[in-house]
N, C-alpha and C positions, 0 to 999 in steps of 0.2 A: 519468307523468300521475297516476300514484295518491299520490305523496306530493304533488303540489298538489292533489288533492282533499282529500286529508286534514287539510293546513296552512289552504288557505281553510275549510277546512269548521269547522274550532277557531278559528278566528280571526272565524266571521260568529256562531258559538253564543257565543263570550266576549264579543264585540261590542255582541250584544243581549242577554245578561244586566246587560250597562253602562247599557244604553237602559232598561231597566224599572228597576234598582236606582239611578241616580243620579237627583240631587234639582236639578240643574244643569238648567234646559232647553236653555241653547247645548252643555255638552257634551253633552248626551243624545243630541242634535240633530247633532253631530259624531260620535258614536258610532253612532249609525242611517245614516249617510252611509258609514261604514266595512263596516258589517255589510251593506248592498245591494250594498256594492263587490265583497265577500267573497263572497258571494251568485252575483253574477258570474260571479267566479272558478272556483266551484264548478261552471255552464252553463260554460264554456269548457272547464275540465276535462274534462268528460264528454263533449264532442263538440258539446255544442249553442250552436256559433256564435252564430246569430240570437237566439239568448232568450238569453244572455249580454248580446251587444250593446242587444238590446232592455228590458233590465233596468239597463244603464246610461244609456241616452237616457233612457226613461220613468219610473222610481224614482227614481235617483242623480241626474239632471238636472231631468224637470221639477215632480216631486211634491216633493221637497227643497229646489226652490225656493219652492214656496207653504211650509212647513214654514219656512224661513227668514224671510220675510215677517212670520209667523203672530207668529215669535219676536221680530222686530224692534218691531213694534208694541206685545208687553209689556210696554216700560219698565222693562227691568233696573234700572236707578240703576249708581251708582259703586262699589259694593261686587263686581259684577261683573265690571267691566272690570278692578277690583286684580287679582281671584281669577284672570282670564284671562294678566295680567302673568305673575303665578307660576305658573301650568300649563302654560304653552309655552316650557319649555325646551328645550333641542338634543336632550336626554336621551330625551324625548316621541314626538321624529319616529323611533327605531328601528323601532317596529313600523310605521306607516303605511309606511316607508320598503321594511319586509320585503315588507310586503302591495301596493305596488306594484311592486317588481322581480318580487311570482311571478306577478302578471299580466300584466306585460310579457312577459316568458317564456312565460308559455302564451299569449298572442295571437301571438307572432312563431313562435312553435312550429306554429300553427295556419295562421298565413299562409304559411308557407313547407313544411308536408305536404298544401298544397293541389293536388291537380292542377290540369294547364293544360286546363280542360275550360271552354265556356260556361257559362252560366245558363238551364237546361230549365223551362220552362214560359212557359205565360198570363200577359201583363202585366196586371195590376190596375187599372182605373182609379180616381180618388177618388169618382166621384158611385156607383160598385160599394158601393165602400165604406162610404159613409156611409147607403145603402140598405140593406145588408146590416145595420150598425152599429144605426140610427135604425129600423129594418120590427120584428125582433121582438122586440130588445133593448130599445128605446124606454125604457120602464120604466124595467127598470135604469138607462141612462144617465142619466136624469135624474134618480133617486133619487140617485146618485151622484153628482150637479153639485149639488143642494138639501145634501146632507151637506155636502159641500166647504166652500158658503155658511156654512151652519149654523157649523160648527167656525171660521173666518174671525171671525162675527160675535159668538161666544161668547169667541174669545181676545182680540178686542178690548177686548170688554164687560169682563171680567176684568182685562185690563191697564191699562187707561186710570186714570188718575188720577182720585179725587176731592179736589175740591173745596170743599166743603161752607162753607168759612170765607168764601170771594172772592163768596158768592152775595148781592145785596142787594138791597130792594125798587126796586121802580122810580121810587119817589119820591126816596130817596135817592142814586141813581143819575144822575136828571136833575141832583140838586142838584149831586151830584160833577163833573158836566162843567160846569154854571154856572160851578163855583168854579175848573174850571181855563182856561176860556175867560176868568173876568173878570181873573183871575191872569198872563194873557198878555199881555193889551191895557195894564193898570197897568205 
């Protein structure tokens, strides 16, 4: 267990040194997706199941998806998708390939030195939860939800194309549709 803590644990620092120094948002974006994997691996390693697990549903699944979204909507262009042509070759997938065999290993490592014991404790219910979550968190949380917004509505803003050339008063604009309406009926 100590050499996959040591391999994930080099492999979620080299990870996100990639995420801060590349100039790339989708790979940046693919390299933050590795280094939470890594991340992971490192909770599993150590014993800790549920925050492992928990760190691949919540980070690696559903905050990487908003982070996907975020990137989608920037309008790379076609200089992108070349650049992506030539980054994914076979050559590429040895690492991601290393970094999911030692996870797989240490998850089936983990599932199989599991005693055959039940699960001790109190079920939780959700409205517990969102009680507990919403009473003295509150704040936060929604500090937290307004950020999310925030960043969403700023990489839009950022992305989105201008225009500036296709904008035209509204006189000549009506004229425009006149001429292709009387253009259709001739």
């Amino acid at each position: 267990m100590e050499f996959a803590f040591y391999t994930t644990g080099l492999i979620a620092i080299l990870a996100t040194l990639r995420v801060i120094t590349h100039t790339n948002p989708v790979h940046a974006l693919l390299y933050m997706v590795t280094s939470l994997m890594a991340i992971a691996g490192v909770f599993f390693s150590l014993g800790a199941n549920f925050a492992g697990a928990l760190s691949i549903i919540v980070y690696a699944g559903a905050i990487m998806v908003l982070f996907v979204f975020v990137v989608m909507m920037l309008n790379l262009g076609n200089s992108v998708e070349e650049q992506e042509r030539n980054w994914l070759k076979p050559s590429v997938w040895i690492g991601p390939s290393i970094l999911s065999l030692a996870l797989l290993v240490i998850v089936v490592n983990a599932i199989l030195s599991l005693k055959e014991q039940g699960i001790t404790g109190t079920p939780v219910e959700a409205k517990a939860v969102g009680i507990s979550l919403f009473g003295p968190y509150v704040l936060a949380v929604e500090l937290a939800s307004m950020l999310l917004l925030a960043g969403l509505v700023v990489a839009f803003h950022i992305g989105r194309e201008d225009k500036r050339g296709d904008v035209v008063n509204k006189e000549g604009a009506n004229q425009d549709v006149e001429k292709k309406i009387t253009g259709e009926r001739a």
